[in-house]
C-alpha positions as CSV (number, residue, x, y, z in Angstrom):
1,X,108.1,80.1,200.3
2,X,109.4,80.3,197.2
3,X,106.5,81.8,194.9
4,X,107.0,84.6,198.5
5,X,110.1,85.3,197.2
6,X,109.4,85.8,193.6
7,X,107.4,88.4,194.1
8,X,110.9,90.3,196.0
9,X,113.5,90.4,193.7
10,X,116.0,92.4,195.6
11,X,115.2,90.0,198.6
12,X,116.5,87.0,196.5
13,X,119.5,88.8,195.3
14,X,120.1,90.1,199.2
15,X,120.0,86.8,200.3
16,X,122.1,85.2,197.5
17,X,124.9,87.8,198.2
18,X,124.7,87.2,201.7
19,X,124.7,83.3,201.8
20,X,127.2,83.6,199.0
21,X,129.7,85.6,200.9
22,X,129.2,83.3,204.1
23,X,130.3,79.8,202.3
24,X,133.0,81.9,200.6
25,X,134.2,82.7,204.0
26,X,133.9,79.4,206.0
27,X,135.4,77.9,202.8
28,X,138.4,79.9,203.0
29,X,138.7,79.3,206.8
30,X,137.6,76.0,207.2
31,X,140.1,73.8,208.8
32,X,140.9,70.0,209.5
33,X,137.5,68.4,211.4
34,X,135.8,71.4,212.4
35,X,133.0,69.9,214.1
36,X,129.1,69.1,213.5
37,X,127.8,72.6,214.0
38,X,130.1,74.1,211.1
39,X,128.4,71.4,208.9
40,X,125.1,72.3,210.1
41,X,126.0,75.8,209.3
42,X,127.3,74.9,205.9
43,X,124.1,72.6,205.2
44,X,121.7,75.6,206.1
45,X,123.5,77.9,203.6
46,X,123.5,75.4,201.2
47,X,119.9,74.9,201.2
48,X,119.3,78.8,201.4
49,X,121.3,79.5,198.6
50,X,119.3,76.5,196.6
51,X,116.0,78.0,197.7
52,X,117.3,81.7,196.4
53,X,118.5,80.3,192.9
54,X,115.5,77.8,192.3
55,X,113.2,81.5,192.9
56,X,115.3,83.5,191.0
57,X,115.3,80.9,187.9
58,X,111.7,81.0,187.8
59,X,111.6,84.8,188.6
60,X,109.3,86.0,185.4
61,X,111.3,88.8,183.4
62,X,109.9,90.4,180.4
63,X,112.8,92.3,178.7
64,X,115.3,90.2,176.9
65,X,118.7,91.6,178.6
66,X,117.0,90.1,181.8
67,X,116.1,87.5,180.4
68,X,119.6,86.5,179.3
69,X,120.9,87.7,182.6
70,X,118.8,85.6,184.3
71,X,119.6,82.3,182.6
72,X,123.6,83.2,183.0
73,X,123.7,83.9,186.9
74,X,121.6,80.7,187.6
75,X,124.0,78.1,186.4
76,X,126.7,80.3,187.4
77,X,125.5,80.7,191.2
78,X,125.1,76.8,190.9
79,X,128.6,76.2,190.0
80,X,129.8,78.6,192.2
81,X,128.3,76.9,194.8
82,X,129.6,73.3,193.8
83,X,132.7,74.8,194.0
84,X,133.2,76.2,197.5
85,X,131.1,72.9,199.0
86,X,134.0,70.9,196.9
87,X,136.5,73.5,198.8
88,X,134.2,73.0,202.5
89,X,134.5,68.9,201.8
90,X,138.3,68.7,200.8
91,X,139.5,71.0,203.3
92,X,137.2,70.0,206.2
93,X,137.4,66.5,205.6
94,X,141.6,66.7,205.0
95,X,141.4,64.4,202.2
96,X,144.9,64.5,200.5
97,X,145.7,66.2,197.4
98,X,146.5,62.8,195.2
99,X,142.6,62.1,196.3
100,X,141.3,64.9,195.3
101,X,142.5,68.7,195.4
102,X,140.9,71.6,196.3
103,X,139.6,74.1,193.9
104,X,141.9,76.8,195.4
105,X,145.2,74.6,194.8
106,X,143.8,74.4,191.0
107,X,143.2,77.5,190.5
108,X,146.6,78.4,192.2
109,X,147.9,76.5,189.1
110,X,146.8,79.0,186.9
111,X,148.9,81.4,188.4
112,X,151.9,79.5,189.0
113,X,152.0,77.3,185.5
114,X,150.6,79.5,182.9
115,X,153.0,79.0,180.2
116,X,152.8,75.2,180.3
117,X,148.5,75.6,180.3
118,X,148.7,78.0,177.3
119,X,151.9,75.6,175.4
120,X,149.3,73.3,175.7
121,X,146.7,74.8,174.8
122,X,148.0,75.8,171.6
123,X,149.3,72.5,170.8
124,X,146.1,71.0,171.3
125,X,143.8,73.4,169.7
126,X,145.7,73.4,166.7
127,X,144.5,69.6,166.1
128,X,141.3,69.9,167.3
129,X,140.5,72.8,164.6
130,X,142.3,71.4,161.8
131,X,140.8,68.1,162.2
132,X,137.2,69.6,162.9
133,X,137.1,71.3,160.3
134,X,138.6,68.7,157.2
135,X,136.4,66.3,158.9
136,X,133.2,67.9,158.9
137,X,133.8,69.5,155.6
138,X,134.9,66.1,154.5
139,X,131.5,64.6,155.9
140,X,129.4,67.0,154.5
141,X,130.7,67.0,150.5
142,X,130.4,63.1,150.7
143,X,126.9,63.6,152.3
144,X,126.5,65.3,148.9
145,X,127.0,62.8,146.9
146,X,125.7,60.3,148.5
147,X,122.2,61.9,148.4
148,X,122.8,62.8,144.0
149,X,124.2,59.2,143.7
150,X,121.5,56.4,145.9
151,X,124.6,53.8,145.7
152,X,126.7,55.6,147.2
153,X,124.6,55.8,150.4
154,X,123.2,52.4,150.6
155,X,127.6,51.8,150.5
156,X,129.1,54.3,152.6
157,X,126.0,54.3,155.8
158,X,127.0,50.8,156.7
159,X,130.5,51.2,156.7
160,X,130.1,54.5,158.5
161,X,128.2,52.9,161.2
162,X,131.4,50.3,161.6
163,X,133.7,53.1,161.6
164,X,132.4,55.2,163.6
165,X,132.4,52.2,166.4
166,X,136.0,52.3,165.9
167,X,137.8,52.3,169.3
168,X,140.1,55.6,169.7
169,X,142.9,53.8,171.2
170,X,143.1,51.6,168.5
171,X,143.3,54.2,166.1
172,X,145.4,56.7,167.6
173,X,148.7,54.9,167.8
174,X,148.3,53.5,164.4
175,X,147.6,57.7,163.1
176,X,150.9,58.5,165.3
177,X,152.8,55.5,163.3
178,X,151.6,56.9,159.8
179,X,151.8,60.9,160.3
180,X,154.4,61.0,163.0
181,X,154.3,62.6,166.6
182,X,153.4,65.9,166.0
183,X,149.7,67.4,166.1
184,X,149.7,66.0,162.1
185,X,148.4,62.9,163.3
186,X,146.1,64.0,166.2
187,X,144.3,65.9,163.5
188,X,144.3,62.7,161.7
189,X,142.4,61.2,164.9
190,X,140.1,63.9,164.8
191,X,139.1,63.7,161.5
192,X,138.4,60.2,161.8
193,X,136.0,60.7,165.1
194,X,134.4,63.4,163.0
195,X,133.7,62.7,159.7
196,X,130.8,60.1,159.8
197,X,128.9,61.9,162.6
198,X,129.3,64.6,159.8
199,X,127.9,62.3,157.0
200,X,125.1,60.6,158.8
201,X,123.0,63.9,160.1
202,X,123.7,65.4,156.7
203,X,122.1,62.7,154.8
204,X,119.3,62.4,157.3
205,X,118.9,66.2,156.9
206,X,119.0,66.3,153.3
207,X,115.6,64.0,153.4
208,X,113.9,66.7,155.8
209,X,112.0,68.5,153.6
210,X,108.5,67.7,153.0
211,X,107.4,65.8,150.0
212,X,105.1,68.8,149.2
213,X,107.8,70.8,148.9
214,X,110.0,68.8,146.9
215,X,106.6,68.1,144.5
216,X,106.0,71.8,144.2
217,X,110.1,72.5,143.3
218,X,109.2,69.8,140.7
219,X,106.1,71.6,139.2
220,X,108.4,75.1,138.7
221,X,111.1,72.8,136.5
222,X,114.0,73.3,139.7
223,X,117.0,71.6,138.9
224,X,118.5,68.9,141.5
225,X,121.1,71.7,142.6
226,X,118.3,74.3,142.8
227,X,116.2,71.8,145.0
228,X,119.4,70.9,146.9
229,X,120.5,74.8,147.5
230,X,116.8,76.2,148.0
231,X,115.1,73.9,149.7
232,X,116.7,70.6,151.0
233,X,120.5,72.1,152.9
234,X,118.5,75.1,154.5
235,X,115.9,71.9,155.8
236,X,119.3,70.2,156.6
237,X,121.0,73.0,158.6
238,X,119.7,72.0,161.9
239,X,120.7,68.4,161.4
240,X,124.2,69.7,160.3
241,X,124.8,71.6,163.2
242,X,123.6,69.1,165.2
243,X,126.7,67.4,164.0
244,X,129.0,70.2,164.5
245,X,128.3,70.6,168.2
246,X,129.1,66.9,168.8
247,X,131.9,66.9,166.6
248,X,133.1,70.2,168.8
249,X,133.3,67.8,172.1
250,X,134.4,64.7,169.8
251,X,137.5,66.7,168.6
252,X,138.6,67.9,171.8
253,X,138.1,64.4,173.5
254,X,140.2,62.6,170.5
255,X,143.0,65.2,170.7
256,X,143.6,64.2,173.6
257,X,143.5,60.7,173.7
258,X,145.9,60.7,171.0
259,X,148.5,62.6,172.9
260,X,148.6,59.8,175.0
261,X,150.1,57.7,172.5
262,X,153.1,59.7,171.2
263,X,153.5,63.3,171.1
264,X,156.2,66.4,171.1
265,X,156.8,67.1,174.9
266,X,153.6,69.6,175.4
267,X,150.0,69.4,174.6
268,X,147.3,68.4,177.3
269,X,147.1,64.9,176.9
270,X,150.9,64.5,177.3
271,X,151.1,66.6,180.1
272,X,147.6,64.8,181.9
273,X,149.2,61.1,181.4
274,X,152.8,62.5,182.5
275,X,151.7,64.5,185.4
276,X,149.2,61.8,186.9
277,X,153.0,59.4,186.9
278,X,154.2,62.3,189.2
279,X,151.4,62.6,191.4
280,X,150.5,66.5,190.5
281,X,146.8,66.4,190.7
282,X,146.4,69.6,191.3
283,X,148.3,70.6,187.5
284,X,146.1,67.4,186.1
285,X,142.9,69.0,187.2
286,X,144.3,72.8,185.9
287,X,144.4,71.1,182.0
288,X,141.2,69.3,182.7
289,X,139.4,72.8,183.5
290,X,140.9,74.1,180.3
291,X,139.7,71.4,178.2
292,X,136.4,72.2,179.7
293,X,136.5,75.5,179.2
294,X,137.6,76.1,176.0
295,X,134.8,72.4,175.0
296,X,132.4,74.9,176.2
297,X,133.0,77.6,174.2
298,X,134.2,76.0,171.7
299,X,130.1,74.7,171.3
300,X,128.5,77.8,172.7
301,X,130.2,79.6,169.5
302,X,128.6,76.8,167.6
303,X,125.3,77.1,169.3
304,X,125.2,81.1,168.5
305,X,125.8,80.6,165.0
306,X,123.4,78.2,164.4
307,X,121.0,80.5,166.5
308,X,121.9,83.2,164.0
309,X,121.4,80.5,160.6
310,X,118.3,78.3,161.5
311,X,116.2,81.2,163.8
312,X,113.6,80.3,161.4
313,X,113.3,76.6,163.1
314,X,110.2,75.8,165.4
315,X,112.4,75.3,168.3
316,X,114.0,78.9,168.4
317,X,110.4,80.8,168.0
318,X,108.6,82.1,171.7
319,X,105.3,80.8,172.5
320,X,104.0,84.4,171.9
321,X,105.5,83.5,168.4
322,X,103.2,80.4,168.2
């Protein structure tokens, strides 16, 4: 059935539109119990929309546009559909907002508390990319010289592992006690989660290259900083933004902890722990889609640039490349 529909593109995207249209509608008229043959209905759409998006991912597109477009409206049909069987299930089942609320109610937040998600989003942000970028730079210029100076490495790796095992809500309070309760100190927390990731995939990098290369760099009288510049950071570049991306999600995920433990009356950790005391899930949920959202983009910028840096790499060439 579904190599059928492969071969009829405008049938898959017909009956995408169609199903798609249909769960919109029983989600936004679903009410309390509605009985086994609306869930029968809702399970049949379900599994045709899951048949359309499983042929249209492996639909075979030769230009790139499509395929780029092809590989954006999958995952977003998929999470489109998540969301209005979340909507179906909530609603249908009348499971109370303080369980779980319905995407509709957090969306509604957007609308009705956009100033306090955007407050927060500033004060957050603001910590995240001042203590992503210290730490990483941080990480990198020690990775430096602890690949010119041997001792230095065989010192700093073992405490780095330790450190980096550091529980975050040990360290957060004791950051908000030195640099105060402003986003100072959950900067501070961020640099800490961030600079040994930072240090350990730069030194593993920086011994990336092949020995043939470094033997030939050698044999033409390079310097160590030629070597280092020419051939062993461009070999390292895929390691380093390997730690970028994970310090990207680590940053966010620190900032907020930290707000937990003392901060100015705004940012999205404060408002998550103060909220959840009041029982508004529905504003809870609203800063937990932004912190997703902006995570997500936040490492897709990251992704693109090291797309743009290390296209040389094996895993960005085609098979035609190969």
């Amino acid at each position: 059935m579904i190599e059928t529909l492969r071969r009829y593109p405008l049938a898959i995207i017909a009956t995408l539109l169609v199903s798609g249209v249909l769960l919109w509608l029983m989600a936004h008229s679903v009410t309390a119990n509605p009985g086994l043959l609306f869930w029968i209905g809702v399970l049949l759409l379900w599994a045709v929309v899951w048949l359309g998006n499983d042929a249209l991912s492996g639909l075979a597109v030769t230009s790139p546009l499509g395929l780029r477009l092809r590989n954006l409206i999958v995952p977003a049909i998929f999470g489109l559909t998540v969301l209005l069987l979340w909507q179906l299930v909530v609603k249908g089942f009348n499971i109370k907002p303080v369980f779980l609320p319905a995407p509709s109610d957090i969306g509604g937040r957007f609308f009705t508390s956009p100033v306090t998600l955007w407050e927060d989003f500033v004060q957050t942000v603001r910590a995240v990319l001042a203590g992503w970028v210290i730490g990483s730079l941080a990480g990198f210029v020690v990775a430096i010289l602890c690949d010119a100076w041997g001792f230095l490495r065989r010192g700093l790796l073992p405490l780095g592992n330790l450190f980096a095992a550091l529980p975050i809500v040990g360290v957060a309070p004791i950051m908000v006690m030195w640099f105060g309760f402003g986003w100072e100190s959950k900067a501070a927390v961020v640099v800490v989660m961030t600079f040994f990731p930072m240090l350990v995939n730069t030194v593993t990098g920086l011994q990336a290259s092949g020995y043939l290369e470094r033997d030939l760099m050698r044999s033409y009288g390079a310097t160590y900083l030629d070597t280092l510049v020419k051939l062993r950071l461009p070999a390292a570049m895929p390691f380093i933004f390997n730690a970028l991306k994970i310090n990207s999600t680590l940053a966010l995920i620190g900032a907020i902890v930290a707000e937990f433990f003392g901060t100015p009356i705004v940012g999205m950790g404060f408002r998550i722990s103060t909220e959840v005391a009041k029982f508004n899930l529905d504003l809870v949920w609203a800063e937990i889609a932004v912190a997703a959202i902006v995570g997500s983009a936040f490492y897709g910028v990251i992704a693109l640039i090291e797309r743009a840096v290390t296209f040389w790499h094996p895993s960005y060439r085609s098979r035609k490349d190969l």
